[in-house]
N, CA, C and O atoms as a GROMACS GRO file, in nm:
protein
  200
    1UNK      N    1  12.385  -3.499  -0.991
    1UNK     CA    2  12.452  -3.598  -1.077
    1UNK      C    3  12.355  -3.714  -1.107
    1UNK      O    4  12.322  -3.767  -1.212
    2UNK      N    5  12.327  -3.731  -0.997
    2UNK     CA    6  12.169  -3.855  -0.977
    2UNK      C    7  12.060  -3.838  -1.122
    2UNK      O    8  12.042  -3.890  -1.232
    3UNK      N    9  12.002  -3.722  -1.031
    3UNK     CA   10  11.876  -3.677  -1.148
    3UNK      C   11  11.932  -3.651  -1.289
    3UNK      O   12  11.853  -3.653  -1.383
    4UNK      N   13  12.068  -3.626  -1.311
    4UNK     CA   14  12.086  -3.564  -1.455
    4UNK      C   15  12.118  -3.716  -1.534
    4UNK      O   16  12.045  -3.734  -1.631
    5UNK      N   17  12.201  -3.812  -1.509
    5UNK     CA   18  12.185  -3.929  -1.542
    5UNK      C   19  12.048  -4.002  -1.562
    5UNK      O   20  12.013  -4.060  -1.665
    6UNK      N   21  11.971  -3.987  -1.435
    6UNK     CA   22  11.864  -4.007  -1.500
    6UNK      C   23  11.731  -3.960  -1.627
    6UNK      O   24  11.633  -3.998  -1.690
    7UNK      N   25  11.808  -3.870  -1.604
    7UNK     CA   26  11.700  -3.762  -1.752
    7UNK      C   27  11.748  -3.795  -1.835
    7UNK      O   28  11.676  -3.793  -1.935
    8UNK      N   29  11.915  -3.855  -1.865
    8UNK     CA   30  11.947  -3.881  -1.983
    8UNK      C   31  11.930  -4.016  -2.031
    8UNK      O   32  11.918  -4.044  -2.150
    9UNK      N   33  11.930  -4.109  -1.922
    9UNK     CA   34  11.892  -4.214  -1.965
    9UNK      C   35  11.696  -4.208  -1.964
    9UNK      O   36  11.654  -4.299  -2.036
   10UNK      N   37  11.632  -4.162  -1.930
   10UNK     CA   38  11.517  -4.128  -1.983
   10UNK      C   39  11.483  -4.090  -2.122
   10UNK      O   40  11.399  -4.132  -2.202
   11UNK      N   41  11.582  -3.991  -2.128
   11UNK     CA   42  11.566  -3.929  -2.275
   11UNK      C   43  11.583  -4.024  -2.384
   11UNK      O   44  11.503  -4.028  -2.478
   12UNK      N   45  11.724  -4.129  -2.370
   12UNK     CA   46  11.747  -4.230  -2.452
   12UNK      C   47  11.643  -4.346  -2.488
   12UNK      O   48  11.614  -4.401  -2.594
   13UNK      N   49  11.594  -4.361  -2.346
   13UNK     CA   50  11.456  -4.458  -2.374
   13UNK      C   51  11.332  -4.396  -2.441
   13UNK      O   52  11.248  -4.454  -2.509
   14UNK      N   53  11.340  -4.250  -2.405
   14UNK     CA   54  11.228  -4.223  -2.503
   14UNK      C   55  11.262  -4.202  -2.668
   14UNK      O   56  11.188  -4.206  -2.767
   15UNK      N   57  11.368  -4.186  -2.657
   15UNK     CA   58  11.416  -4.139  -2.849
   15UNK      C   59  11.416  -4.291  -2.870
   15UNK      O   60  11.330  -4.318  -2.955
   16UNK      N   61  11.483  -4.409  -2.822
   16UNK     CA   62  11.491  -4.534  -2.886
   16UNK      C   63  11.339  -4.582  -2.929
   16UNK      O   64  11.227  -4.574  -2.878
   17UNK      N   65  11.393  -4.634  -3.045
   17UNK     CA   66  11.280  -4.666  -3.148
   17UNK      C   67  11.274  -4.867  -3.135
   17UNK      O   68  11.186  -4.941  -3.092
   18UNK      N   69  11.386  -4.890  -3.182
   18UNK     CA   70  11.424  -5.042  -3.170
   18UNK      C   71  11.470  -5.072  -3.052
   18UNK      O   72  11.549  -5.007  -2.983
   19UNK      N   73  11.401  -5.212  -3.022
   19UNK     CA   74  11.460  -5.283  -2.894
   19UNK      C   75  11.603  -5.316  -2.916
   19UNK      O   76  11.651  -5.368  -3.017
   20UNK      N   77  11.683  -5.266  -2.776
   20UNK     CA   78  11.862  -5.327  -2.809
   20UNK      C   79  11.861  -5.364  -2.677
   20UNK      O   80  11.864  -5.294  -2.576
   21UNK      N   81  11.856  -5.493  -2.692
   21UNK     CA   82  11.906  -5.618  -2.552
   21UNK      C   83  11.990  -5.508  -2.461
   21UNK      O   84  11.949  -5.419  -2.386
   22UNK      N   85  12.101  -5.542  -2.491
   22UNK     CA   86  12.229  -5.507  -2.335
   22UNK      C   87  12.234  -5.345  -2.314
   22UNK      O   88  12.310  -5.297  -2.230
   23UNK      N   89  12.142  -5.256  -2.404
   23UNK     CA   90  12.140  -5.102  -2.390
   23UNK      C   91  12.061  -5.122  -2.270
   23UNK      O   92  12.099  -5.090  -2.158
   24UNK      N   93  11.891  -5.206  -2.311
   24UNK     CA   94  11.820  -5.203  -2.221
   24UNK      C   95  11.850  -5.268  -2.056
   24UNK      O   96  11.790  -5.240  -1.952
   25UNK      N   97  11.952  -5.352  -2.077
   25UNK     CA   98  11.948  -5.420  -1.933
   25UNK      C   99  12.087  -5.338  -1.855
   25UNK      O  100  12.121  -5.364  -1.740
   26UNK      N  101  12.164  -5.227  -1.953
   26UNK     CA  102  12.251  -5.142  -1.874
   26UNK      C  103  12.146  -5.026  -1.865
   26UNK      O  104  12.189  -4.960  -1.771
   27UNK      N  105  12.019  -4.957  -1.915
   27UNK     CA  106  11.964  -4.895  -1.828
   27UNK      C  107  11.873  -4.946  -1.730
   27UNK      O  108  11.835  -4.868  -1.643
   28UNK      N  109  11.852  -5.007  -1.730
   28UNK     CA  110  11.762  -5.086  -1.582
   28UNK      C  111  11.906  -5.100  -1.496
   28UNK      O  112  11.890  -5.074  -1.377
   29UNK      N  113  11.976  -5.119  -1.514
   29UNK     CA  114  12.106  -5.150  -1.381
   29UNK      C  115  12.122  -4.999  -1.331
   29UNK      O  116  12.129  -4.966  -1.212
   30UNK      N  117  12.128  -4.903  -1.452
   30UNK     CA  118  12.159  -4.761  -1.404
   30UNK      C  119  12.011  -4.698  -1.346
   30UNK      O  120  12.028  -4.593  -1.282
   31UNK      N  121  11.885  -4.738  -1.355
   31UNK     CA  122  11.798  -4.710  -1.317
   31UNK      C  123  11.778  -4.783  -1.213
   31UNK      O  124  11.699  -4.721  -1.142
   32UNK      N  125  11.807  -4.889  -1.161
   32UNK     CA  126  11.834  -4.973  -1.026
   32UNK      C  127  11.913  -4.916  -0.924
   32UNK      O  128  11.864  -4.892  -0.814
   33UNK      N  129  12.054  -4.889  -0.958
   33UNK     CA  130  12.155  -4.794  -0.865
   33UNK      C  131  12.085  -4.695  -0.829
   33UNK      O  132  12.090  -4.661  -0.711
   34UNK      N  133  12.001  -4.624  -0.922
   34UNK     CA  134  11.999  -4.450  -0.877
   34UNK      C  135  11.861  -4.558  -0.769
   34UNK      O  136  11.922  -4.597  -0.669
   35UNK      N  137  11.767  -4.590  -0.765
   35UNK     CA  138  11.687  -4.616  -0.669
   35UNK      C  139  11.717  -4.627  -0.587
   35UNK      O  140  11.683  -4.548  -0.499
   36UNK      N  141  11.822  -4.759  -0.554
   36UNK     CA  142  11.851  -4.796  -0.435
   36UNK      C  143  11.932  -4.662  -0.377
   36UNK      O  144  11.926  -4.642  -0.256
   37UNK      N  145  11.981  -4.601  -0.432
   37UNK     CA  146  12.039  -4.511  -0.360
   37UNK      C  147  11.929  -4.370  -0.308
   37UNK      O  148  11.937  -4.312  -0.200
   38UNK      N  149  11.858  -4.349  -0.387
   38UNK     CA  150  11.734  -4.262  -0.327
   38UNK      C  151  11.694  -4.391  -0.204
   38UNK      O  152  11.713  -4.357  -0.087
   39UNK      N  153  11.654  -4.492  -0.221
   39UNK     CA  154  11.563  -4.576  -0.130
   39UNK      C  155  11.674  -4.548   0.064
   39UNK      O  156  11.658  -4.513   0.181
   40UNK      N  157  11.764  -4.591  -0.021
   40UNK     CA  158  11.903  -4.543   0.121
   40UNK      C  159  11.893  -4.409   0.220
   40UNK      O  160  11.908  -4.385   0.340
   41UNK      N  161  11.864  -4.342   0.112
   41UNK     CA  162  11.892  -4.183   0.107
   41UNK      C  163  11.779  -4.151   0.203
   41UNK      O  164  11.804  -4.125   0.320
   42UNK      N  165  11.652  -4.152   0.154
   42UNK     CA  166  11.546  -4.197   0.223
   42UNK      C  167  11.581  -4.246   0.320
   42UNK      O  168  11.642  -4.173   0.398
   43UNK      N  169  11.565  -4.350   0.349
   43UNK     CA  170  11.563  -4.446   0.544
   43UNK      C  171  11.680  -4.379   0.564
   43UNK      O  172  11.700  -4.436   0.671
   44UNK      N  173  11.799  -4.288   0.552
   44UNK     CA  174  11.877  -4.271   0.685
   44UNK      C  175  11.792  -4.158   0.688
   44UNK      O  176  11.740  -4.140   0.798
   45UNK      N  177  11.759  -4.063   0.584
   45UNK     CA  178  11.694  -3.959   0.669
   45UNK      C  179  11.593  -3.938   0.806
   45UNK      O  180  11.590  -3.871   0.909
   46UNK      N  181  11.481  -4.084   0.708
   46UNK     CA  182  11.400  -4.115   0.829
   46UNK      C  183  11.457  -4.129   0.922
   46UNK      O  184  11.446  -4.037   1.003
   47UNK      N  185  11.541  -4.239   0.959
   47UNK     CA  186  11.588  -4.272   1.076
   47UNK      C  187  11.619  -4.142   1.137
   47UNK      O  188  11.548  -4.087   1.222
   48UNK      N  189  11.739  -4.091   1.085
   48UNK     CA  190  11.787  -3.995   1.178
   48UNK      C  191  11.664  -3.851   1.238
   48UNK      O  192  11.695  -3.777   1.332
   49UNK      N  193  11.525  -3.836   1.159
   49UNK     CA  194  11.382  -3.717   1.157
   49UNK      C  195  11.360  -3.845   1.333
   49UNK      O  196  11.323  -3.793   1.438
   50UNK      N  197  11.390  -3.992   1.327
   50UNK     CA  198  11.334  -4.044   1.483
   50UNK      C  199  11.419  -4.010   1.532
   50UNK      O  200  11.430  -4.023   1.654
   0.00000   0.00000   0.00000
C-alpha cells in the first residue's frame, strides 16, 4: 500500500509540468508519513535483530 502510493505520487511529480503550491506541500506530507513510517519500521526491526 506504502510503495504503491508512493509510485503514484512519484509519477504525479514527474508528469507535473507547473508548480501547484498545496499539491506540492500534500505530497511532501504524503512523502513524510511513508518515511517516518519506513524509519519506525526500521528501528523496531533493529531493535528486536538485538
Amino acid at each position: 500500500c506504502d510503495s504503491r502510493s508512493l509510485s503514484i505520487a512519484a509519477a504525479s511529480v514527474i508528469r507535473r509540468r507547473k508548480p501547484n503550491i498545496s499539491r506540492t506541500i500534500r505530497e511532501i506530507g504524503a512523502f513524510t508519513r511513508i518515511f517516518l513510517q519506513f524509519v519506525a519500521l526500521t528501528q523496531s526491526i533493529f531493535i528486536q535483530g538485538k
